[in-house]
N, C-alpha and C positions, 0 to 999 in steps of 0.2 A: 142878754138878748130876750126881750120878750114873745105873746107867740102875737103870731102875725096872723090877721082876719081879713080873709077877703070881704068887703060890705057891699062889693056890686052883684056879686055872684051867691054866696052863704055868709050872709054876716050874721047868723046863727051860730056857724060852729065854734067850738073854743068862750060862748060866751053867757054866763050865769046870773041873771039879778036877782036872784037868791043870798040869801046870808052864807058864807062858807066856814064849814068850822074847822079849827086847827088843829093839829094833828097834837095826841095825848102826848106824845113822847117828848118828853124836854130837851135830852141831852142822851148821850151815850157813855157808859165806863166798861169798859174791856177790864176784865179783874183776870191777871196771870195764873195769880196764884188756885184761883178755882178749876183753870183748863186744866192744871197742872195734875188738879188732886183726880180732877174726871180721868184725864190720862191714866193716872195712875191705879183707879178704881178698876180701868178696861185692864190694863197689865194684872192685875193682880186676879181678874176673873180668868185671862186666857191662863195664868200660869197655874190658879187653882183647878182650869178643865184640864188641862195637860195632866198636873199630879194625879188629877182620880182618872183620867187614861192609863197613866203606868202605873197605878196602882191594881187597877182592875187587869194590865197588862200582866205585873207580877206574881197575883195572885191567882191567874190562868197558869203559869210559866212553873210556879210553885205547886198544882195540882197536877200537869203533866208529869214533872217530874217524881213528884212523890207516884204516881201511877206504873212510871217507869222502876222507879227505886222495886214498886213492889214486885211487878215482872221480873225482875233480874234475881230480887231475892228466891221468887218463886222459882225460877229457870235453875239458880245453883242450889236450891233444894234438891231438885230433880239429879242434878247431875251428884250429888254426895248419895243418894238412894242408888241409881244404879254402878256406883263407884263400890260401894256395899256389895250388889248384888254379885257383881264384875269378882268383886274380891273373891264372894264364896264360892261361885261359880271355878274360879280359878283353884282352889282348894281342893272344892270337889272332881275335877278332871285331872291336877295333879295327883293327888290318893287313888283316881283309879288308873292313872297311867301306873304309878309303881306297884299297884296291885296285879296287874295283869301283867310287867315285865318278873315279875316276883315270881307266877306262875308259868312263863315262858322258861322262866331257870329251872324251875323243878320240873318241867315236862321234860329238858334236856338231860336233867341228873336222870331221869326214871325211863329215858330213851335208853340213857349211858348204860345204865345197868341191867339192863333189858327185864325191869320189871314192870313192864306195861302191857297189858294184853290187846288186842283190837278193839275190843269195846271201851276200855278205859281211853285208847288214845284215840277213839271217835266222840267220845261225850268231853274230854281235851281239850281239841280243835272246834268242836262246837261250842265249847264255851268261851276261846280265845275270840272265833269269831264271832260271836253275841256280843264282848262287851267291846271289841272292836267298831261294830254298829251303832254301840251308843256313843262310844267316844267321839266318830265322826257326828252323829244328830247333836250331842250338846255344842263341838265343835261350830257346827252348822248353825244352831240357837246363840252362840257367841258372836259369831260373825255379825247376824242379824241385827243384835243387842250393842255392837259395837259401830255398827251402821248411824245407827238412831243415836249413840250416844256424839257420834262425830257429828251430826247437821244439827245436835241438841249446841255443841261445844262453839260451832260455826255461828250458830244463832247467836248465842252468848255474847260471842268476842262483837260480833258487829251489833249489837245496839248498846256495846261500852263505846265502841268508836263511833257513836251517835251522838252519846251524850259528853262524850270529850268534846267532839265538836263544837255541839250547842253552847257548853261553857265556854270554849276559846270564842264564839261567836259574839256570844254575850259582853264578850270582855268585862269581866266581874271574877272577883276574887272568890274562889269558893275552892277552900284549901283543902273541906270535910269532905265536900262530892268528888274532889281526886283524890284525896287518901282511900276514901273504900270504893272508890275504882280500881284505883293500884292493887289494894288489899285483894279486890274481888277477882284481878287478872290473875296475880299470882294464886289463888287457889284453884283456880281454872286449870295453868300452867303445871302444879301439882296433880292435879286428874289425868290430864297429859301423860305425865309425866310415868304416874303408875297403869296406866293403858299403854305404853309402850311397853312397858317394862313388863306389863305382863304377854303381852303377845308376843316378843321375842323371849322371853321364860316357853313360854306354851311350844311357841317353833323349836327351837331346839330340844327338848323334851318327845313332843312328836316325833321330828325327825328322827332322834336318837333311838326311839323303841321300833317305828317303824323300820330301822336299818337292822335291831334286835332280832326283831320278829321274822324278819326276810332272813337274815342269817339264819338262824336257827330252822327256819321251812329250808332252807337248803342244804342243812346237812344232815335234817333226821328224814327229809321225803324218799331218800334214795333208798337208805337203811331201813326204813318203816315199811316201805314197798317191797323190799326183798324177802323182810321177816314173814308179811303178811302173803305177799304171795309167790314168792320164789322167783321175782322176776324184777329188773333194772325200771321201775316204772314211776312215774310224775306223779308225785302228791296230787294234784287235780283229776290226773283220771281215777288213783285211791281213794278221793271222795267222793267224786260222781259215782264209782265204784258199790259205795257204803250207799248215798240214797238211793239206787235203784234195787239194790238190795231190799233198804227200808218201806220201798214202794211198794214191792213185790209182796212183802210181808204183811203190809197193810191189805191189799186187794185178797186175800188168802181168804 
């Protein structure tokens, strides 16, 4: 169909007596095999930006963790130092619990044999209750030190089960990052382990000398107080007794 010219009305439009030239293009060849390779060249760029995404991915994922690694090393530093401390601390409150039940035996041998004078069984009881004093403050410093070492132990365990996580997350084989997890629980669990052991060591030890101590106040205060002053009277007011004595001496 060719084009149709109106000649009554524009028989202008549609119409050229000029030369017209032909168009360059001869023919067409649609080549498969070049879409195929351009194809190919696009896959090969998106899979190349993809690799260096997870590569750049991995090696963020490898720096966090190596960060972590160092925190947790650093955290079970901490807790093997005060696990140390813990111990001698534990040493040194044992030695002076059997040092002062040691001295509660011979106050009662030297009650027994009524070689004690008033002044010897006042500087006695003052020294029973001096190192009494300190045994509660380290006591007290233990408690504290064992406070901190529990939200230290707390902290620990939960950014293992962080990074447990992450790795089940990951879904990647990483046989070495759960072996010194595992490793690192169970020495955790050890620490534990000797913090319990030493706090019921300590409880029964306390208990035991405080039950000692209380015994032995109640069967030389009656005796001590009749020797001293001829009368059925409370070790407490025998003391109160002795510092206003002391007082009185001092104001002289």
């Amino acid at each position: 169909m060719g084009l149709f010219i109106n000649h009554e009305n524009h028989e202008d439009i549609f119409k050229n007596n000029g030369v017209i030239n032909e168009h360059n293009q001869g023919f067409f060849m649609r080549n498969h095999v070049e879409e195929m390779i351009e194809e190919q060249k696009k896959v090969n760029d998106s899979l190349h930006r993809s690799f260096l995404g997870l590569e750049k991915l991995h090696a963020q994922q490898e720096n966090k963790q190596s960060s972590r690694w160092n925190d947790i090393s650093t955290r079970l530093n901490e807790l093997k130092v005060m696990n140390h401390q813990h111990e001698k601390l534990e040493s040194h409150v044992v030695d002076q619990l059997k040092k002062l039940e040691s001295e509660n035996k011979k106050l009662q041998v030297m009650m027994d044999d009524g070689r004690l004078s008033e002044q010897e069984f006042s500087d006695q009881i003052n020294g029973i209750s001096q190192s009494n004093q300190e045994i509660v403050a380290q006591l007290h410093a233990y408690g504290l030190a064992n406070e901190e070492l529990s939200l230290k132990v707390d902290k620990h365990f939960e950014i293992q089960q962080q990074m447990a996580e992450q790795v089940t997350k990951q879904g990647v084989k990483q046989d070495d990052v759960l072996d010194r997890l595992e490793n690192q629980e169970a020495l955790t669990e050890k620490v534990i382990r000797q913090i319990e052991h030493f706090r019921s060591t300590l409880f029964e030890r306390t208990s035991y000398l405080a039950e000692k101590i209380e015994n032995g106040y109640q069967l030389t205060s009656s005796y001590v107080a009749k020797f001293m002053n001829g009368a059925d009277q409370p070790l407490n007011s025998y003391m109160l007794n002795q510092k206003q004595k002391e007082e009185q001496k001092s104001t002289k």
